[in-house]
Each structure stands twice: as C-alpha cells, then as structure tokens.
N, C-alpha and C positions, 0 to 999 in steps of 0.2 A: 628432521630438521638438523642444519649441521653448523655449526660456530665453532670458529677459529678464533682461538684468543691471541695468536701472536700480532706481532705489529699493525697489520690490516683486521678490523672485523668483519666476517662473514658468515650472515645469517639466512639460512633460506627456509621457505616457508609458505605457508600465507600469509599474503600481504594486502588483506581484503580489510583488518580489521576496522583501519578509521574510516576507510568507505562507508563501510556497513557503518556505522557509527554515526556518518554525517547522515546519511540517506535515512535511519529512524528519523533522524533531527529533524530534518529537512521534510520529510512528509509528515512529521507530527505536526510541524509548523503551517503546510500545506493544508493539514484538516481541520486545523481549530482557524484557519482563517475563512477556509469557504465555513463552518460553524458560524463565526459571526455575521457569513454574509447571509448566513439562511435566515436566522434568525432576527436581522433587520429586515428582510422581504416581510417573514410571516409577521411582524409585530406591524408591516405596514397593514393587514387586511383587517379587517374589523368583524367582527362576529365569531360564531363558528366554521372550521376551516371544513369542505366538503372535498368529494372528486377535484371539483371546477376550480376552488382554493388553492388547491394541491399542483393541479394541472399549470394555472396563471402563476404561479411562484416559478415554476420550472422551465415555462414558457418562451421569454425571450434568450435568443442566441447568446447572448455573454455569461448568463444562468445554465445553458445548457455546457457551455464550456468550462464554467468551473467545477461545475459535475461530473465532466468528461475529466477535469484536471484530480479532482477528487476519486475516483474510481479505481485511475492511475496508481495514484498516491496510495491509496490502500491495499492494495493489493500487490503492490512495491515495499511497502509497509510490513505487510503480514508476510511476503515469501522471504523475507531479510530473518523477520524474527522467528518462523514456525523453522524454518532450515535452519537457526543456531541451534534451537530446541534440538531437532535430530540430532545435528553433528555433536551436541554434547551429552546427549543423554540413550542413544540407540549407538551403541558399540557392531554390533553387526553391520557390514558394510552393504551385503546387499540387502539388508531390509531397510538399512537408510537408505539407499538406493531408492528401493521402489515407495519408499513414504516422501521423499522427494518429489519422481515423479509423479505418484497421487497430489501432492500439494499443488503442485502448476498445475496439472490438470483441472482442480476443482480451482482455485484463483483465477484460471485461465476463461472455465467455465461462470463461476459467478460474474466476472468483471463484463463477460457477452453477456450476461442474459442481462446482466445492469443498464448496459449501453442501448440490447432492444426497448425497453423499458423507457427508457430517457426517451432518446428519439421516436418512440412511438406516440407520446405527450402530443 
C-alpha cells in the first residue's frame, strides 16, 4: 500500500472493501426476504407438510425463481465472507491460494446440485 501525504493524496490498494460490504448487506436482505416468502407459502398449507407439501411450495415459477435468486445470494454471501476469513486469518499465500480455490469449487458445486434439486421439483 503506498500514501502520499503531500498536497495530493494517494492511496492504493484494495478497494473491494464497501463492495464486500454492500454485497453481505444486500444478500442478507435478499435471504430474509425470500424467509418471509417461504414462510407465508408454508403457513398457507394446512396439516402436516409431506414430499408433495414440499414439492407444491417450490412448484410455481416465481417460487422457483426466488430460490434461483436465493441460491445465488448465498453463495455470494458465503464466497465474500469465507475469502475475508482466509485473507485475514491464513498468512501463507499459497495455501490461501488453494483454500480459496477449494471454496469456489465446493460454492460452485453446492449451488449445482441446489439448482438440480429445484428444478427437478
């Protein structure tokens, strides 16, 4: 990082921080809203919830969407916050390196098998 104190300031750096910042916000906001929408589906069913319960909550396209939007959100979520974890707490570079790329990989891998799952509904 290198700052100049004379008349001009100049700072370089990362300049990911308020990203990262808005993008927790913004998909925490993203998850507790599809939350409330799940949760006005299932309070619409009555009895106990089965397969078939599970399945017709999930079922119409704008449900399947906010699942698709939710999926997203999480796993946007979690590579934001598991990669600060590294970068601040794994001082070796190349094994932050490769626990980064293990993170996308398995993010990359759950969010697939989430999606067959959904659309298999």
């Amino acid at each position: 990082m290198s700052v100049n104190y004379g008349s001009k300031r100049t700072v370089v750096g990362a300049h990911y921080g308020i990203r990262d910042w808005l993008v927790q916000r913004g998909t925490a906001v993203l998850m507790a809203l599809f939350t409330i929408a799940l949760l006005a589906r299932v309070l619409m069913i009555s009895g106990p919830i089965g397969y078939d319960g599970w399945a017709g909550v999930f079922a119409p396209q704008w449900m399947k969407f906010l699942t698709f939007a939710l999926i997203v959100s999480l796993a946007w979520h979690a590579w934001v916050g598991v990669r600060d974890v590294w970068m601040d707490y794994v001082p070796a570079t190349g094994l932050r390196l490769v626990l980064n790329v293990f993170t996308i990989v398995w993010l990359v891998g759950c969010a697939g098998w989430a999606f067959q799952v959904l659309w298999r509904l």
